[in-house]
Backbone as ProteinMPNN parsed JSONL, in Angstrom:
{"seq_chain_A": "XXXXXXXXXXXXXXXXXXXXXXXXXXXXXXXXXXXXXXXXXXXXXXXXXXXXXXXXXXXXXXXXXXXXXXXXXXXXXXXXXXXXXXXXXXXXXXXXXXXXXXXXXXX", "coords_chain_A": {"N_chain_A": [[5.566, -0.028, 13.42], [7.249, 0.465, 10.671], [7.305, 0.89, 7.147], [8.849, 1.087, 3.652], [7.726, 0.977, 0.185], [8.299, 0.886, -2.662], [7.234, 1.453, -6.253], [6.541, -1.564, -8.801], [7.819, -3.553, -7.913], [7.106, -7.457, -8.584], [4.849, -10.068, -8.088], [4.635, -13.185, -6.957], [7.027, -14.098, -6.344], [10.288, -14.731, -4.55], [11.444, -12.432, -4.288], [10.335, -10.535, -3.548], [9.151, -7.391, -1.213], [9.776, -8.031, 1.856], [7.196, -7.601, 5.117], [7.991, -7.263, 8.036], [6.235, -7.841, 11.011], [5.79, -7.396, 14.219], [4.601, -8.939, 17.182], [3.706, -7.377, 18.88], [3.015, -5.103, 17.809], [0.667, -2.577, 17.012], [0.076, -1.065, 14.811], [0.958, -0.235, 11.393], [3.083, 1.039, 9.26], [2.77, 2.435, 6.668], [4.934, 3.689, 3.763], [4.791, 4.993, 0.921], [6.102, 5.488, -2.301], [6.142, 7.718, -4.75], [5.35, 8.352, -8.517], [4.401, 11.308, -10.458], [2.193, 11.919, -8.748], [1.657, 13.333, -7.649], [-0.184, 15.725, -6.339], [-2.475, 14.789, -6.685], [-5.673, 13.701, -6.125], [-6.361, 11.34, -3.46], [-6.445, 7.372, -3.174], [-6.067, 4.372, -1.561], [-6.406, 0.553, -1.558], [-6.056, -2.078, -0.11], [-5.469, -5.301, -0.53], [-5.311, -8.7, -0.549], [-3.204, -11.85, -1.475], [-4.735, -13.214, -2.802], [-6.863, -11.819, -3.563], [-9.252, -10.172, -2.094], [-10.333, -7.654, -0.336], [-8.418, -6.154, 2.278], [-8.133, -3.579, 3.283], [-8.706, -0.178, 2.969], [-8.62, 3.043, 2.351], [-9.328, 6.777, 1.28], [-9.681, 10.041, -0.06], [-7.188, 10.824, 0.552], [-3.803, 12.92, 0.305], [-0.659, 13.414, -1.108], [2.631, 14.107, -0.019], [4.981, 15.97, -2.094], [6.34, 13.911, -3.411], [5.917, 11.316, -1.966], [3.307, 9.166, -0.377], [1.859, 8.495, 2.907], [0.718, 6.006, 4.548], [-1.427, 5.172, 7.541], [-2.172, 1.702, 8.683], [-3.967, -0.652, 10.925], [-2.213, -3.42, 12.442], [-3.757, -5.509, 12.633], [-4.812, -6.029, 10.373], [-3.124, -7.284, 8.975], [-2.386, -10.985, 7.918], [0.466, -13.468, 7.551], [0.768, -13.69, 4.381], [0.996, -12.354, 1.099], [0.704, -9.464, -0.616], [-0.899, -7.036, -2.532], [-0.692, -3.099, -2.827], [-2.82, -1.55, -3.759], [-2.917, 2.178, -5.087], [-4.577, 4.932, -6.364], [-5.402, 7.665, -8.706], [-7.218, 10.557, -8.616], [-8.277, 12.033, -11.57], [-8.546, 14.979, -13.045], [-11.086, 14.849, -14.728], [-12.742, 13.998, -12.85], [-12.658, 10.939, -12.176], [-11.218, 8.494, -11.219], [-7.903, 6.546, -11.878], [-5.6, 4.439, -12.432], [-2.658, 4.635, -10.34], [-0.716, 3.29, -9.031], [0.889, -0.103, -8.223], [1.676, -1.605, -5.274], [3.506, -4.362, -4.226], [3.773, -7.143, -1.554], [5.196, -9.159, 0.578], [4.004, -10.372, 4.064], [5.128, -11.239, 6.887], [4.712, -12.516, 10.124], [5.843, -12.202, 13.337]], "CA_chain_A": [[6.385, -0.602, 12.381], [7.235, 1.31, 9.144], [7.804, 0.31, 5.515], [8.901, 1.787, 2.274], [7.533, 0.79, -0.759], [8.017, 1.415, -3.879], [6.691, 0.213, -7.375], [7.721, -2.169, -9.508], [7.752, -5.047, -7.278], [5.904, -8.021, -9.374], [4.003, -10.632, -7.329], [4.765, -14.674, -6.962], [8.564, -14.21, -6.269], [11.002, -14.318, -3.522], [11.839, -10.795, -4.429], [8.767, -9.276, -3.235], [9.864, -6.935, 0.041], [9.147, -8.441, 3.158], [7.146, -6.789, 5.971], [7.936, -8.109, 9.298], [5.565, -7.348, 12.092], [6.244, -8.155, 15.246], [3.188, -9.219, 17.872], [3.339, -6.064, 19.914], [2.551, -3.805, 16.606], [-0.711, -2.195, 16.7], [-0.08, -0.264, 13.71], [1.848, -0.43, 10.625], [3.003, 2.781, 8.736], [3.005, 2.342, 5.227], [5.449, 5.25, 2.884], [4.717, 4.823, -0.562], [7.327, 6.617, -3.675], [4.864, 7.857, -6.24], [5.369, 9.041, -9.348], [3.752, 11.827, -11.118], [0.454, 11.902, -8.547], [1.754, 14.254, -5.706], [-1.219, 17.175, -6.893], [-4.138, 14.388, -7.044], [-6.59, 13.235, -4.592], [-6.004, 9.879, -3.769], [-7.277, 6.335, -2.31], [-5.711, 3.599, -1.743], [-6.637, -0.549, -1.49], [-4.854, -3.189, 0.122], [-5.544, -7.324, -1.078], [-4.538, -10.189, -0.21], [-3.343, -12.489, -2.694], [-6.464, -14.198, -3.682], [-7.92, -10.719, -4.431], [-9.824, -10.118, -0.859], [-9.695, -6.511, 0.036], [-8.379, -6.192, 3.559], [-8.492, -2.032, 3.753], [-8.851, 0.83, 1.853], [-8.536, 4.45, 2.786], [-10.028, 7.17, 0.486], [-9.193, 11.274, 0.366], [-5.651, 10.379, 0.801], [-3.242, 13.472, -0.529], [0.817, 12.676, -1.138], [3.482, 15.185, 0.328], [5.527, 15.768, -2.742], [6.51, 12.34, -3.907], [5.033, 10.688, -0.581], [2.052, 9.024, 0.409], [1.902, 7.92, 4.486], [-0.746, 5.314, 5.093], [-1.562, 4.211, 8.565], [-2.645, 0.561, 8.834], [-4.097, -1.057, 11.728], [-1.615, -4.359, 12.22], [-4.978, -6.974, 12.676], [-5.92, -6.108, 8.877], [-2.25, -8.237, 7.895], [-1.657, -11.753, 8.105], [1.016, -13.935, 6.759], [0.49, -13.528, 3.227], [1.111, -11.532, 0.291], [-0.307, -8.265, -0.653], [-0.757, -5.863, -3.044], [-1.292, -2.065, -2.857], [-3.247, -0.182, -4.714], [-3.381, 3.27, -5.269], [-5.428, 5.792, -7.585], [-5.795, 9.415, -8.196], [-8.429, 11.042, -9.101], [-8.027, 12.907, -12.467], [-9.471, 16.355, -13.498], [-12.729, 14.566, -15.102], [-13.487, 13.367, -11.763], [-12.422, 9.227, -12.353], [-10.018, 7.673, -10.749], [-7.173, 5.829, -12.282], [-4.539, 3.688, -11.429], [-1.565, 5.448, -9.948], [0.885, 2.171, -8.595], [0.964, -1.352, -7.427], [3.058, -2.336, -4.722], [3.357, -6.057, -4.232], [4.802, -6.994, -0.466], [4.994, -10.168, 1.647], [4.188, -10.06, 5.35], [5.688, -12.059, 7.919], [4.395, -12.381, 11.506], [6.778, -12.864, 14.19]], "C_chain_A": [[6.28, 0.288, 11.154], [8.316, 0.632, 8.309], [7.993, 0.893, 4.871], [8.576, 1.381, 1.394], [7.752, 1.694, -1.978], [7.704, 0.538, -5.166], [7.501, -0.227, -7.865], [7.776, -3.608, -9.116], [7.008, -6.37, -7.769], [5.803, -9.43, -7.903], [4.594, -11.877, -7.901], [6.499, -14.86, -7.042], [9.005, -14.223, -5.006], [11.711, -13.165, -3.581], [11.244, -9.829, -3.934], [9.999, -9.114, -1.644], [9.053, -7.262, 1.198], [8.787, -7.745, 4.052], [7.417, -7.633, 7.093], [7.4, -7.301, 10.153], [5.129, -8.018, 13.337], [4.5, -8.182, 15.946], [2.756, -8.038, 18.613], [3.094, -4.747, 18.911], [1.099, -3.499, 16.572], [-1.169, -1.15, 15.31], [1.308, -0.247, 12.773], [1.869, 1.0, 9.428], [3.862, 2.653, 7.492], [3.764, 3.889, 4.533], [5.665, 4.695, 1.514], [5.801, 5.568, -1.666], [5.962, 6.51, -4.399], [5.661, 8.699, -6.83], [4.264, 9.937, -10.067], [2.461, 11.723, -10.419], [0.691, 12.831, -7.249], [0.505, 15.335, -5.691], [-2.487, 16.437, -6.639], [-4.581, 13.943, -5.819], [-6.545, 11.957, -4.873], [-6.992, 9.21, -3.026], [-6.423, 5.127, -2.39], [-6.986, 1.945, -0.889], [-5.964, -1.348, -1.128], [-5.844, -4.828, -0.043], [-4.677, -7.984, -0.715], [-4.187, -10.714, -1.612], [-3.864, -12.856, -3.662], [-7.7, -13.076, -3.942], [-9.021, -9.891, -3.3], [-9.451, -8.637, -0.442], [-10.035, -6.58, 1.618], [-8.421, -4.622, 4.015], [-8.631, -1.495, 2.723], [-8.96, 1.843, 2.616], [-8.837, 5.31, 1.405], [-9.666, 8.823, 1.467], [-8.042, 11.664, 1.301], [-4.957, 12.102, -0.541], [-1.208, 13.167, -0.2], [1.234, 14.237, -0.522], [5.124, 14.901, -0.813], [5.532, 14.602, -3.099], [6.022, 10.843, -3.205], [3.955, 9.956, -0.664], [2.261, 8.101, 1.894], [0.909, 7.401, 4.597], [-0.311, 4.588, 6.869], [-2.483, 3.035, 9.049], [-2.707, -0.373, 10.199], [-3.274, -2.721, 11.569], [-2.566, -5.083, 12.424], [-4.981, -6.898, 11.223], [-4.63, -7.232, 8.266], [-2.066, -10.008, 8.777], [-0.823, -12.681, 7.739], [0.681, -14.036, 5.09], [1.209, -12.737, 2.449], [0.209, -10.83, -0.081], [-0.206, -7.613, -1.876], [-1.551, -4.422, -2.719], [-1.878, -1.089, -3.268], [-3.789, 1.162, -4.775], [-4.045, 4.101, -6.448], [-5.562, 6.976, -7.367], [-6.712, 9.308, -9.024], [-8.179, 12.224, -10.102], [-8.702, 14.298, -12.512], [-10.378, 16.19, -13.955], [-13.523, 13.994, -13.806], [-13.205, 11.716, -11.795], [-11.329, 9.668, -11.736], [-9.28, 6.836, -11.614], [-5.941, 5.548, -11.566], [-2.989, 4.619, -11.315], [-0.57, 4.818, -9.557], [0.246, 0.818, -8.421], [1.734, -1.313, -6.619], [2.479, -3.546, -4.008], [4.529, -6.139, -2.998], [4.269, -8.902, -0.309], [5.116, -10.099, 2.911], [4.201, -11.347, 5.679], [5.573, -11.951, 9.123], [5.444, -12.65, 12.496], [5.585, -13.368, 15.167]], "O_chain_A": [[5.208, 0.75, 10.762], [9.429, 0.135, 8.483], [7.29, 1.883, 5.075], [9.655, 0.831, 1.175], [7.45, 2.872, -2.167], [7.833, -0.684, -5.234], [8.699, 0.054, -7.83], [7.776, -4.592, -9.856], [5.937, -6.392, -7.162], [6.62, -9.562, -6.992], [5.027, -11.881, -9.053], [7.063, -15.695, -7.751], [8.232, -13.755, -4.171], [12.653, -12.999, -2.805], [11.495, -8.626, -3.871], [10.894, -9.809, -1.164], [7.916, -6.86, 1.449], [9.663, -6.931, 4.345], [7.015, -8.795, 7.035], [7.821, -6.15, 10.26], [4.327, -8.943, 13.459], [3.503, -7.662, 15.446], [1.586, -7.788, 18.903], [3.012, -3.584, 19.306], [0.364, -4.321, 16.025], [-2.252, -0.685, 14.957], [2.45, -0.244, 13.232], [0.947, 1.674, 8.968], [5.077, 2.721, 7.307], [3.267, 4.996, 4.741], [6.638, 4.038, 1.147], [6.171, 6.616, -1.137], [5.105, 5.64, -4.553], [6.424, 9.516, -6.316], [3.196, 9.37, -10.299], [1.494, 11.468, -11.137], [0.052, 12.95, -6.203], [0.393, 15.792, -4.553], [-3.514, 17.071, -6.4], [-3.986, 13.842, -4.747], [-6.629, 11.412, -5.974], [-7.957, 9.698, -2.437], [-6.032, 4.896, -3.534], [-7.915, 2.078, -0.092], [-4.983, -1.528, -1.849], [-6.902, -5.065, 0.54], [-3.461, -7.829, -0.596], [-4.646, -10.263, -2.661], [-3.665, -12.878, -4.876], [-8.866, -13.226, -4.309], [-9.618, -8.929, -3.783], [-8.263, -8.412, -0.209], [-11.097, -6.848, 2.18], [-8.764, -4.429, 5.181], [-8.693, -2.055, 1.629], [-9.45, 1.613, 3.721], [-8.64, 4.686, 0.362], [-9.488, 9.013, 2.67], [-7.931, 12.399, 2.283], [-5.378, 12.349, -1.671], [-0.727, 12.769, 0.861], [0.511, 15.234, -0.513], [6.032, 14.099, -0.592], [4.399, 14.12, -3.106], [5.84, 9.73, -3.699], [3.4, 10.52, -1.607], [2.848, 7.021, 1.828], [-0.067, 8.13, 4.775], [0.616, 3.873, 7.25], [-3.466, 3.297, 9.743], [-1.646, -0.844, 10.608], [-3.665, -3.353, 10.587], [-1.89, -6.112, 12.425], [-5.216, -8.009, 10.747], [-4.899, -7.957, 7.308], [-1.708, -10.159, 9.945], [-1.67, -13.364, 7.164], [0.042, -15.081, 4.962], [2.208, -12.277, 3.002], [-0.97, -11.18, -0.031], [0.937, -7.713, -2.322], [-2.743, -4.421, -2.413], [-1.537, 0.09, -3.176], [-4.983, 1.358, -4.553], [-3.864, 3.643, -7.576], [-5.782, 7.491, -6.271], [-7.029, 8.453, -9.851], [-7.896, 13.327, -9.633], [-9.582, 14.449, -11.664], [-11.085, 17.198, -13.922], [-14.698, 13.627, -13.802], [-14.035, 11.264, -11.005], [-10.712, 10.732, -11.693], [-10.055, 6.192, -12.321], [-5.406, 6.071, -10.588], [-2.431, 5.146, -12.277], [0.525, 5.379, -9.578], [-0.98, 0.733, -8.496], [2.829, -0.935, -7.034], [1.406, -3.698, -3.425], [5.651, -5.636, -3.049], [3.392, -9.572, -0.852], [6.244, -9.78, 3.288], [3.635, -12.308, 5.158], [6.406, -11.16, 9.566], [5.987, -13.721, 12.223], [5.845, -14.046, 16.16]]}, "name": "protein", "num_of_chains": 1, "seq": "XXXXXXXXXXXXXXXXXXXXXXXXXXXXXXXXXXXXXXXXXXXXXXXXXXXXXXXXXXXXXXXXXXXXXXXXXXXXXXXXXXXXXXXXXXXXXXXXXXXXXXXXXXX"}
């Protein structure tokens, strides 16, 4: 299964972009839009609603405007999510680089 995200999306709406993932998905293939972080070393976080981190990946780099995450489909279930990513600046910290705010839907 593959998604597009991009930011912007705010959380507790019927606007948020729905993922649908069917039962026979063993993997879900996240494509992020970033702005301004294609150069940095990244990481991303995925949450549940209630704040619960369900993955995270770490020494993540974007292809141009890109980032491709591949997510095992057990880590989602009905819920809402957000995604967070971060680069890693030139002092060595990390800062925040997006949100994206989804809702998944199981078939």
């Amino acid at each position: 299964v593959a998604f597009l995200l991009m930011p912007g999306a705010s959380r507790g709406g019927d606007e948020l972009p729905r993922l649908r993932i069917p039962p026979t998905a063993t993997e879900v293939r996240l494509e992020l839009t970033l702005k301004g972080v294609a150069a940095m070393r990244l990481r991303a976080f995925l949450r549940s609603a209630d704040g619960v981190e369900a993955w995270s990946q770490g020494g993540l780099t974007a292809t141009g405007t890109a980032l491709v995450l591949t997510v095992p489909s057990v880590v989602f279930a009905n819920d809402e999510y957000v995604l967070s990513v971060e680069g890693q600046g030139a002092a060595g910290s990390y800062e925040a680089a997006g949100d994206y705010h989804f809702r998944v839907v199981r078939k």
